[in-house]
Residue, then its C-alpha position, 0 to 999 in steps of 0.5 A: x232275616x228281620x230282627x225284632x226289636x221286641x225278640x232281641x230285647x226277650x233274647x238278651x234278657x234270657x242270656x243276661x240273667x246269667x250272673x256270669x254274662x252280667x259280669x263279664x260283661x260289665x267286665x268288658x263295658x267298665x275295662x275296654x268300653x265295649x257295648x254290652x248290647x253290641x256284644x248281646x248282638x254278637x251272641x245273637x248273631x253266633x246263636x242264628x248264623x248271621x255274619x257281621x262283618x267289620x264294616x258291618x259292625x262299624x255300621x252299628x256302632x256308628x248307629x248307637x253313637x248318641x244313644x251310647x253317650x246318653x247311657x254312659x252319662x246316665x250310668x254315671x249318675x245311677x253309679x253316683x246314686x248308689x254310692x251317696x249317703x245316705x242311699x235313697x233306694x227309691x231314687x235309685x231304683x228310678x234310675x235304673x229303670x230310665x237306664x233300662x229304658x235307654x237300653x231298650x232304646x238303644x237296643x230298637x236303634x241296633x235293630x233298625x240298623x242291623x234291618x238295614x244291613x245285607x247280612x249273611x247267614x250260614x249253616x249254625x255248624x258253619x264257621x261264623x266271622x262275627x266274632x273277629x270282626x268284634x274283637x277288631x271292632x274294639x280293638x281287643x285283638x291283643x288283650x287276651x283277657x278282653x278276647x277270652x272274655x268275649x269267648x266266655x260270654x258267646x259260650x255260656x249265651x250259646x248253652x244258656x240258648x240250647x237249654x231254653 
């Protein structure tokens, strides 16, 4: 199964628009440096039966490199802009477009490489190891916080999912 640039983008902005996701993941981004469109993708993934494995994961982080590096030297600026006296809004709110624009970016460069991978698919009832390979990914195995976080996210984006 192909996922759609355009799709995934609909996808993460439905799950996103939770308030509680929005901070959990940005809890996950600012504390343990976990990519918040990696862990959209997780969700994704939970939420359609695909089987990400570790080196799979690997993979994809690997393709989002130059573009992660970009976002977080944006995200700084725009974190700069707000906190500047006196705040101008207007180019603020630049900002925050431009990084809205390099998240989608980011966003058709995960979906090219996840294209590129043999992905499995199970049965949505099925047990799915994406999550584990997630977690080891970042290197949240031993940070109960960081894992029930990442559980947190995967269960409200499934029900967020089943009520749309």
């Amino acid at each position: 199964m192909n996922l759609n640039a355009d799709t995934f983008w609909q996808y993460s902005l439905q799950v996103y628009k939770d308030k509680k996701v929005a901070k959990t993941a940005l809890a996950l981004q600012d504390s343990y440096q976990v990519n918040v469109n990696m862990l959209l993708l997780l969700c994704w993934c939970l939420d359609n039966g695909a089987i990400v494995t570790l080196n799979q994961w690997k993979v994809l982080k690997a393709a989002i490199v130059t573009s992660d590096d970009k976002l977080y030297q944006h995200r700084k600026q725009r974190r700069l802009a707000k906190q500047a006296t006196p705040f101008n809004a207007e180019v603020y709110g630049e900002l925050k477009q431009q990084e809205l624009a390099l998240e989608m970016e980011q966003q058709e460069a995960l979906t090219a490489a996840y294209n590129r991978l043999d992905v499995e698919y199970v049965p949505l009832s099925g047990i799915n190891g994406s999550i584990a390979g997630f977690i080891n990914l970042y290197g949240l195995r031993n940070t109960p916080e960081a894992v029930k976080w990442v559980t947190l996210v995967v269960q409200l984006s499934q029900s967020k999912m089943q009520h749309s």
